[in-house]
C-alpha positions in Angstrom: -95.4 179.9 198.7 -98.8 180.6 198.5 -100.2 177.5 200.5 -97.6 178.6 203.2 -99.4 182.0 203.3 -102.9 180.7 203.0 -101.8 178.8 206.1 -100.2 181.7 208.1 -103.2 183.9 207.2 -105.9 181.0 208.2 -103.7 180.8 211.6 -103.9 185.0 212.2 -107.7 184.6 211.3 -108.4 182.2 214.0 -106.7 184.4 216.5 -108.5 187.1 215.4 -111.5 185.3 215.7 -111.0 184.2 219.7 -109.9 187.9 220.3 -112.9 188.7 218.4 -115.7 186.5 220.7 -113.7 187.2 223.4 -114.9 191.2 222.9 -118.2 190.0 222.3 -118.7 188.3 225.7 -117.2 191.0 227.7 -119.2 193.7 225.4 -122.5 191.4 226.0 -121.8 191.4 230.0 -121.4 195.0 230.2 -124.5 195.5 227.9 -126.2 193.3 230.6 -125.0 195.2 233.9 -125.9 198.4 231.9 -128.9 197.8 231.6 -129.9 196.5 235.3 -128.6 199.9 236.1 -130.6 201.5 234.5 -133.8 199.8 235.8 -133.0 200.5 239.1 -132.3 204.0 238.4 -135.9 204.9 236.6 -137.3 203.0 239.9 -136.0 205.7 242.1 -137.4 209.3 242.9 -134.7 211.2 243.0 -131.1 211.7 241.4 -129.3 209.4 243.0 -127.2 212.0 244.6 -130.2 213.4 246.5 -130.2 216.9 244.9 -133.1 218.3 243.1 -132.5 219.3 240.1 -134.4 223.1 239.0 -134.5 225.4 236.4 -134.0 229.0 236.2 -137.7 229.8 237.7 -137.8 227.0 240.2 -139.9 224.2 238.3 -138.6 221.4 238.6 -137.9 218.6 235.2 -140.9 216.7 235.6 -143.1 220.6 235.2 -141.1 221.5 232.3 -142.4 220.9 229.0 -140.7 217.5 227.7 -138.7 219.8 225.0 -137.1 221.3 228.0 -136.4 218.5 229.9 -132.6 217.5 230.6 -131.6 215.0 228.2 -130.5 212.4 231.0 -134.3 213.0 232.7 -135.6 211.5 229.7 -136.8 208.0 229.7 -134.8 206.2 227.5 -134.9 202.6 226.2 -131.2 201.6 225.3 -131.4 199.1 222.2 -129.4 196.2 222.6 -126.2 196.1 221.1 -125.2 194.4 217.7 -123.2 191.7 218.5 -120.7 189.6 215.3 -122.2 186.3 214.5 -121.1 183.2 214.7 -119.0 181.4 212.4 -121.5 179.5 211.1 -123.7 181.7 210.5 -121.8 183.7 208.1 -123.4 184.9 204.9 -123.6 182.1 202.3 -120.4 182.3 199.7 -121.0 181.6 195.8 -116.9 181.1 194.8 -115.1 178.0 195.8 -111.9 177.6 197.4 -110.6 175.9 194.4 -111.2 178.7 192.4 -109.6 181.1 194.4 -105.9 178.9 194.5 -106.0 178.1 191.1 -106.2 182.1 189.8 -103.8 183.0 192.8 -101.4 180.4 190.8 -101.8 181.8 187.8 -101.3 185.0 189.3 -98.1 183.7 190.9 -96.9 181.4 187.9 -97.7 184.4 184.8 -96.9 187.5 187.0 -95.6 187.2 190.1 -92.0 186.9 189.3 -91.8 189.8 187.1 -93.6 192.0 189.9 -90.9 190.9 192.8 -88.2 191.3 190.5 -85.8 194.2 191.0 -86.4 195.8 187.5 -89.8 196.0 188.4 -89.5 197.6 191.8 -86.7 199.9 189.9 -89.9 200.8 187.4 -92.3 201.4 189.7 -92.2 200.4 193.1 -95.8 201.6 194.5 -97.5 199.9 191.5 -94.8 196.5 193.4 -96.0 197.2 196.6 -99.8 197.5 195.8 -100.2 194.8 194.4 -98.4 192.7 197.2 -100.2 194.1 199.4 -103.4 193.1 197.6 -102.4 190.2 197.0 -102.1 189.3 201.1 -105.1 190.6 201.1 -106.9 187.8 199.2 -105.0 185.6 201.0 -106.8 186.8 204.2 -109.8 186.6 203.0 -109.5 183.1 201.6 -108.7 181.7 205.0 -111.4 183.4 206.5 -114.1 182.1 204.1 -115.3 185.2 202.3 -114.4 183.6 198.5 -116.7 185.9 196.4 -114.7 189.0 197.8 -111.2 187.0 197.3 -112.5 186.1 193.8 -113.8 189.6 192.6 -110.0 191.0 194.2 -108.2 188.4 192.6 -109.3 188.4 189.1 -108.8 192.2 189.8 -105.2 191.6 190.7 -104.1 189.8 187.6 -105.8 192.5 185.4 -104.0 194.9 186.8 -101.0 192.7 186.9 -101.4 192.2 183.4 -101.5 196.0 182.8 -98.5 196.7 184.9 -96.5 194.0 183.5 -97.3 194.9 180.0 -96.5 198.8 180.7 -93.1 197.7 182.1 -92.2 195.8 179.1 -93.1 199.0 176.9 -90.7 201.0 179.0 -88.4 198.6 178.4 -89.0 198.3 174.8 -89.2 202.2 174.8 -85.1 202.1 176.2 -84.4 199.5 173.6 -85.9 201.1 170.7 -84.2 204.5 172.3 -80.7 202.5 172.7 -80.7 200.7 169.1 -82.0 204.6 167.5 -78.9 206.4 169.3 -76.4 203.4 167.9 -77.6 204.0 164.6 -77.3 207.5 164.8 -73.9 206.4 166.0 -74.4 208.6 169.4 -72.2 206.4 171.8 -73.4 208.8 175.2 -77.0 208.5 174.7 -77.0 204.6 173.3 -75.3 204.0 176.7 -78.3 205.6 178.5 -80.9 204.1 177.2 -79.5 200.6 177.2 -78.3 201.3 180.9 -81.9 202.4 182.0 -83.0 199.0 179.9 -80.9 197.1 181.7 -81.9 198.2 185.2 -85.3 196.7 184.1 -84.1 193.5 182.8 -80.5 192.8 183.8 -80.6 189.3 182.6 -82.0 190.6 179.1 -79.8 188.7 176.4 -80.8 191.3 173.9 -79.7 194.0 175.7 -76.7 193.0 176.6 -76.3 192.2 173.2 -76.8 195.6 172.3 -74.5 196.7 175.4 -71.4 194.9 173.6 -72.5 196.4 170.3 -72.7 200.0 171.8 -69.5 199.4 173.8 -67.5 199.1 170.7 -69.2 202.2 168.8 -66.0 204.3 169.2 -63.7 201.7 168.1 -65.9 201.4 164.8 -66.4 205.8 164.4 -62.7 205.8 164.3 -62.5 203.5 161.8 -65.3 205.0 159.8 -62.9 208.1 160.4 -59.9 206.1 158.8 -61.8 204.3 156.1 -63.2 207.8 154.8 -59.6 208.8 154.8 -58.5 206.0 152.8 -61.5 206.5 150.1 -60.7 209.9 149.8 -56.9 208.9 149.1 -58.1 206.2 146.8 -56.5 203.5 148.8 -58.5 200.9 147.9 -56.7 198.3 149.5 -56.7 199.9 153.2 -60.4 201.0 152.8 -61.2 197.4 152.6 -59.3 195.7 155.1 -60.9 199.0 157.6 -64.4 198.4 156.5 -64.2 194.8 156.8 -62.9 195.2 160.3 -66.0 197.3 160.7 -67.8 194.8 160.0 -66.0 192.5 162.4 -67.4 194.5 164.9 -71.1 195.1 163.4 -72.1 193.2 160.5 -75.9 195.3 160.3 -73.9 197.8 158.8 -74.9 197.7 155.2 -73.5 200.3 153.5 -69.8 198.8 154.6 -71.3 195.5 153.5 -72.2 196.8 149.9 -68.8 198.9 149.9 -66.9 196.0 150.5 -68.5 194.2 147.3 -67.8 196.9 145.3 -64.2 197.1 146.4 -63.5 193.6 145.7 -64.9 194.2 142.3 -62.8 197.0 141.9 -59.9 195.5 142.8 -60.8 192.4 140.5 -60.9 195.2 137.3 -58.0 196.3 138.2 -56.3 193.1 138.9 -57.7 191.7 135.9 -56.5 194.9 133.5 -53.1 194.2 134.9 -53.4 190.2 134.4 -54.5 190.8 130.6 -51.9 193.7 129.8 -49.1 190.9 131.3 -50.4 188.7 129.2 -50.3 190.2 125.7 -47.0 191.8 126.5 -46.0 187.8 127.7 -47.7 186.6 123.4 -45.0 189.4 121.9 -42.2 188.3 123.6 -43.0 184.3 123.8 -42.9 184.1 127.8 -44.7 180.8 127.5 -44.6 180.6 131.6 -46.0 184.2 131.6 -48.6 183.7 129.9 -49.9 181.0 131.0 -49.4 182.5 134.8 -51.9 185.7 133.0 -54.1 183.3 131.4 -54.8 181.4 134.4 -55.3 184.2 136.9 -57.8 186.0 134.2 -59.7 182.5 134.1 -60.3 182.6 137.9 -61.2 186.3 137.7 -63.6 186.8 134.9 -63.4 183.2 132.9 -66.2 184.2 130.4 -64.8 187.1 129.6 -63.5 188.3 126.0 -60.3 189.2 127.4 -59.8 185.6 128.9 -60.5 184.1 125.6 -58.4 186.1 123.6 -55.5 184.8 126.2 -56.7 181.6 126.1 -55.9 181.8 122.3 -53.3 183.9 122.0 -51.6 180.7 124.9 -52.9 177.9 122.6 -50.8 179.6 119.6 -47.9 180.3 121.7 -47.3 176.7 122.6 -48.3 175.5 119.3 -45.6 177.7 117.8 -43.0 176.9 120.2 -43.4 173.2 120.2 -43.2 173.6 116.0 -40.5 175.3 116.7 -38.6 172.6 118.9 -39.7 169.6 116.5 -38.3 171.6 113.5 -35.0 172.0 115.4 -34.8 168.4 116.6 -35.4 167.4 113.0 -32.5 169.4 112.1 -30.2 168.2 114.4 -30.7 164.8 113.8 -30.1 165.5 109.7 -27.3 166.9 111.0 -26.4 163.6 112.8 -27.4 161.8 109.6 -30.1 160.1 111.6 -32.9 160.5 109.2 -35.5 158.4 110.8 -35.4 160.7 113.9 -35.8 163.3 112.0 -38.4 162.0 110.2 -40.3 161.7 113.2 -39.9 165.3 114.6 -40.6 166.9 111.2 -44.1 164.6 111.2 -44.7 166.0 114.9 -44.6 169.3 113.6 -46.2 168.9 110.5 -49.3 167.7 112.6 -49.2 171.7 114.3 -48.6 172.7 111.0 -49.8 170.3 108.1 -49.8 173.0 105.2 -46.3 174.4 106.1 -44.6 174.1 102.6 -40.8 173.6 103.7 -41.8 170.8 106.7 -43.8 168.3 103.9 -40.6 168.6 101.5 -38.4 167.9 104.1 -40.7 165.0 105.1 -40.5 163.4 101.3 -37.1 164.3 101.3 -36.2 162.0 104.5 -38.5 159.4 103.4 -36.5 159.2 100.1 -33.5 158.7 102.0 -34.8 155.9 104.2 -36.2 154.2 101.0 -33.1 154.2 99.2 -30.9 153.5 102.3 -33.1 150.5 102.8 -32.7 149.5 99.2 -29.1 149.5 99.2 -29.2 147.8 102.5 -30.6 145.0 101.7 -28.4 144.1 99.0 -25.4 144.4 101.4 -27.5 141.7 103.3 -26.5 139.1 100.7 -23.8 140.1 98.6 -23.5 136.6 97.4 -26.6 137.4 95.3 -25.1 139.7 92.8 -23.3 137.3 91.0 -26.6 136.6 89.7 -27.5 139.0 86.9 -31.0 139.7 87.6 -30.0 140.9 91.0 -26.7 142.3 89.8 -28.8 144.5 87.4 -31.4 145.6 90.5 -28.5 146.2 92.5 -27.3 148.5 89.8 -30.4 150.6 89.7 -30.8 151.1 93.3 -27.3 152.5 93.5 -28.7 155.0 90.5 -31.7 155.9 92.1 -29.7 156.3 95.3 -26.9 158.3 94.6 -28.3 161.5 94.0 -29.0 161.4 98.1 -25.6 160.3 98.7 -24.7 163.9 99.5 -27.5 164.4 101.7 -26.2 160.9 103.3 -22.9 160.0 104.8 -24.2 157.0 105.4 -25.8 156.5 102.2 -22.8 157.4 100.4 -20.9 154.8 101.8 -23.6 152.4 101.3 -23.5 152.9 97.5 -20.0 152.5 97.7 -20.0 149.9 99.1 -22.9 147.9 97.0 -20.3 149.0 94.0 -17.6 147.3 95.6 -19.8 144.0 96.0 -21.3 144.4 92.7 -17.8 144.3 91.4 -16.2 141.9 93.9 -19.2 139.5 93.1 -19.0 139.3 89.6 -15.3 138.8 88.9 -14.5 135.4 87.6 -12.1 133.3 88.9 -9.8 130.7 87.8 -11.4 127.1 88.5 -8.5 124.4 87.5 -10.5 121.0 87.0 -8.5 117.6 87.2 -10.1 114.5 85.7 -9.1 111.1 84.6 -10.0 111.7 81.1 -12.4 108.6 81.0 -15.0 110.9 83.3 -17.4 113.1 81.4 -17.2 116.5 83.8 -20.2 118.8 83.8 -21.4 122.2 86.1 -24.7 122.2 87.4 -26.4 125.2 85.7 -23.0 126.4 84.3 -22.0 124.1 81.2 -20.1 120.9 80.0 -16.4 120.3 81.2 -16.0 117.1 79.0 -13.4 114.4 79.1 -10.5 116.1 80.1 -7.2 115.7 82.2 -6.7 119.3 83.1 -8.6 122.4 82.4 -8.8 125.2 83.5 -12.7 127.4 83.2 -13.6 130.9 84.9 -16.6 131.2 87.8 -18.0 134.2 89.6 -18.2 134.1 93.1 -20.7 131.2 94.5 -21.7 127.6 95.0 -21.2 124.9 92.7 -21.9 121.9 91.8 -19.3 119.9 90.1 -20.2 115.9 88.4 -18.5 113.6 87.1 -20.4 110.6 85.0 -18.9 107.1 83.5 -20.6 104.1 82.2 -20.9 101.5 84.3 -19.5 104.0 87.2 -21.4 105.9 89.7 -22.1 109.8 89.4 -19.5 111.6 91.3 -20.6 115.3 92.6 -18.3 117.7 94.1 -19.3 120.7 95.8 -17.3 124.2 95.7 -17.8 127.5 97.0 -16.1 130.2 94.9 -15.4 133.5 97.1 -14.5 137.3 96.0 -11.0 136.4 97.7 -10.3 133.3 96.2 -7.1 133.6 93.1 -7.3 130.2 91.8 -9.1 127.3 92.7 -8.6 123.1 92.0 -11.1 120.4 91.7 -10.8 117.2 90.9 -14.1 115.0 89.9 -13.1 111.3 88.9 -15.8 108.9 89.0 -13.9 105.8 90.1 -16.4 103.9 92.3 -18.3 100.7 89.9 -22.3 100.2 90.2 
């Protein structure tokens, strides 16, 4: 832009310039026919028009005294006039061209755009227009060569510039300062004056249009300053919150609803938390296990350090420990109940281990081991019944079902058990009749029992069992015959003959 005026100027210069010499010549031609006039004229006697010029008493000019005299008789010697010079021989400049763009594009690059702009001219348009006008003015006198003048005007320009743009930007900081002031003071009406005027400066301003949208929505937030002031007053927390946080919504500079906020949510956390803890202990009296634990939990998130928390957190821990004693002390009764004494066992161990110094549960516990031991015990003898036709297990037999039978009460199954080792004991040591046939010439015997001897027929007695009958004759082979005597057996035959020559 400023090359294209440099150029327009330089082209009105030259123009100038012709016009200019053209004046010269004609002014220097009519200097010269002037002046041939006037030679002729002094050469002549008279006026030119032939009358004689006299004064009041008849003398004529030339007897007057000269101070008298007519000022067109006076001999005059006409000075020639001063004409422009030349181009070239224009007074030596100290600034160069260069210097003279490069501060014009400062001017233009750091200035010039604020000063065109419409906010400016809406500020102060004669300050606009003067320095325009200056500034064409430089131009000028760059394109007609007269740099130290262009130089001293243009570093004058951008100080002034400078000034002017920096008053302008104090106005409108003033409006902004004026604006932001009013919406604290929550004065919608005068907020939207000054950020108007602020605006007509800098419409593109970010920050005040910023401050626009803030101000814009200053009644919405005074009437819900309004409402929340009503809610405090009523003590409705709960609405005074949810208003001030919208308030905040809409300005979040406003501190005081900021720290109101934080102290709402605290209040309603005391509150909350009184209600949480009062549940809770009212939950322990009547063993709500699920209600408690709901009260302990929401105390934990609210306050968890707090002594309140803890003495839930306790009071929860008993509850369960109670309750689950409780439901292992039942099972353990049911399954007595069921005669199952190794489930029960099991249940009053699990709550012996809530409750290891609990009289009652370690009696019950020796109690059903007891049982088990003595059911086992009789158990295994009804295994093998075969076995108690021997005495030494007959005799253990017989003092298990002693030991045992004082739990046979306690017992169903026990009971029967012992009964039922009595039976066997009984069953396995009643002899029976054992009729043994023989040649006479054979020499019987029982292996472990006893001697038979030489007989035909003869009848001996044997408990329940295996036995080994033999049969021995000189010059015979042994003859052994094997026999099992049962419970159910009446009367038994065996004959043992060794027949059979070596």
């Amino acid at each position: 832009m400023f090359e294209k005026k440099l150029q327009e100027a330089g082209r009105k210069s030259r123009q100038q310039l012709f016009i200019l010499l053209m004046l010269i010549v004609i002014l220097v031609l009519g200097g010269a026919v002037a002046f041939l006039g006037t030679r002729i004229s002094l050469n002549q006697p008279s006026d030119p028009s032939g009358v004689q010029v006299e004064t009041q008493n008849g003398a004529s000019p030339s007897e007057m005294p000269s101070d008298q005299q007519p000022a067109h008789s006076k001999k005059q010697t006409k000075q020639p006039t001063q004409h422009a010079e030349p181009q070239g021989s224009k007074t030596p400049q100290n600034r160069t061209r260069e210097e003279i763009v490069t501060a014009l594009s400062r001017y233009e690059e750091d200035f010039e755009g604020t000063i065109l702009s419409k906010g400016f001219n809406k500020w102060n348009g004669p300050v606009r227009d003067d320095l325009v006008v200056r500034k064409d003015k430089i131009i000028t006198e760059l394109a007609n060569g007269e740099t130290d003048s262009a130089f001293d005007n243009v570093n004058n320009l951008i100080a002034d510039a400078s000034t002017a743009i920096g008053e302008f930007e104090a106005a409108f900081e003033k409006a902004m300062v004026s604006a932001r002031s009013a919406y604290e003071a929550d004065d919608p009406i005068q907020a939207t004056i000054q950020v108007e005027r602020a605006l007509e400066f800098k419409p593109d301003a970010i920050s005040a249009k910023e401050l626009q949208s803030d101000i814009n929505n200053l009644p919405q937030i005074l009437d819900l300053m309004e409402k929340a002031r009503v809610a405090r007053v009523e003590n409705n927390l709960v609405e005074e919150q949810r208003l001030s946080s919208e308030i905040l919504l809409l300005d979040p500079r406003r501190v005081l609803y900021q720290d109101r906020v934080v102290e709402i949510e605290n209040l309603l956390r005391e509150r909350q938390f009184e209600k949480v803890v009062s549940s809770g202990l009212s939950a322990s009296q009547n063993e709500q296990l699920e209600k408690l634990q709901s009260a302990y939990e929401q105390a934990n998130k609210l306050f968890p350090a707090r002594e309140e928390t803890e003495n839930l957190a306790s009071l929860l821990k008993e509850l369960k420990r109670e309750l689950s004693f409780r439901k292992f002390v039942k099972e353990g009764d049911t399954a007595i109940q069921r005669d199952n004494w190794n489930d029960a066992l099991n249940s009053y161990q699990n709550a012996a281990a809530l409750y290891p110094d609990n009289p009652d549960i370690q009696e019950t516990i020796s109690l059903s081991q007891k049982i088990l031991q003595r059911s086992g015990d009789i158990r295994n003898f009804l295994k093998y019944p075969e076995r108690l036709s021997t005495d030494s297990v007959r005799e253990a037999a017989e003092r298990a079902v002693s030991q045992a039978d004082i739990y046979g009460s306690m017992s169903p199954s026990l009971a029967e058990d012992i009964d039922q080792l009595k039976t066997e004991i009984v069953r396995q040591n009643t002899e029976i009749e054992v009729l043994v046939l023989s040649d006479k010439l054979t020499n019987v015997s029982v292996r472990s029992v006893g001697k038979v001897g030489e007989v035909e027929r003869y009848t001996i007695r044997l408990k329940p069992g295996q036995y080994i009958f033999e049969g021995r004759r000189e010059g015979f082979r042994t003859k052994s015959v094997h026999i099992t005597v049962s419970p159910e057996d009446s009367k038994l035959e065996v004959t043992v003959i060794s027949d059979e020559r070596l």
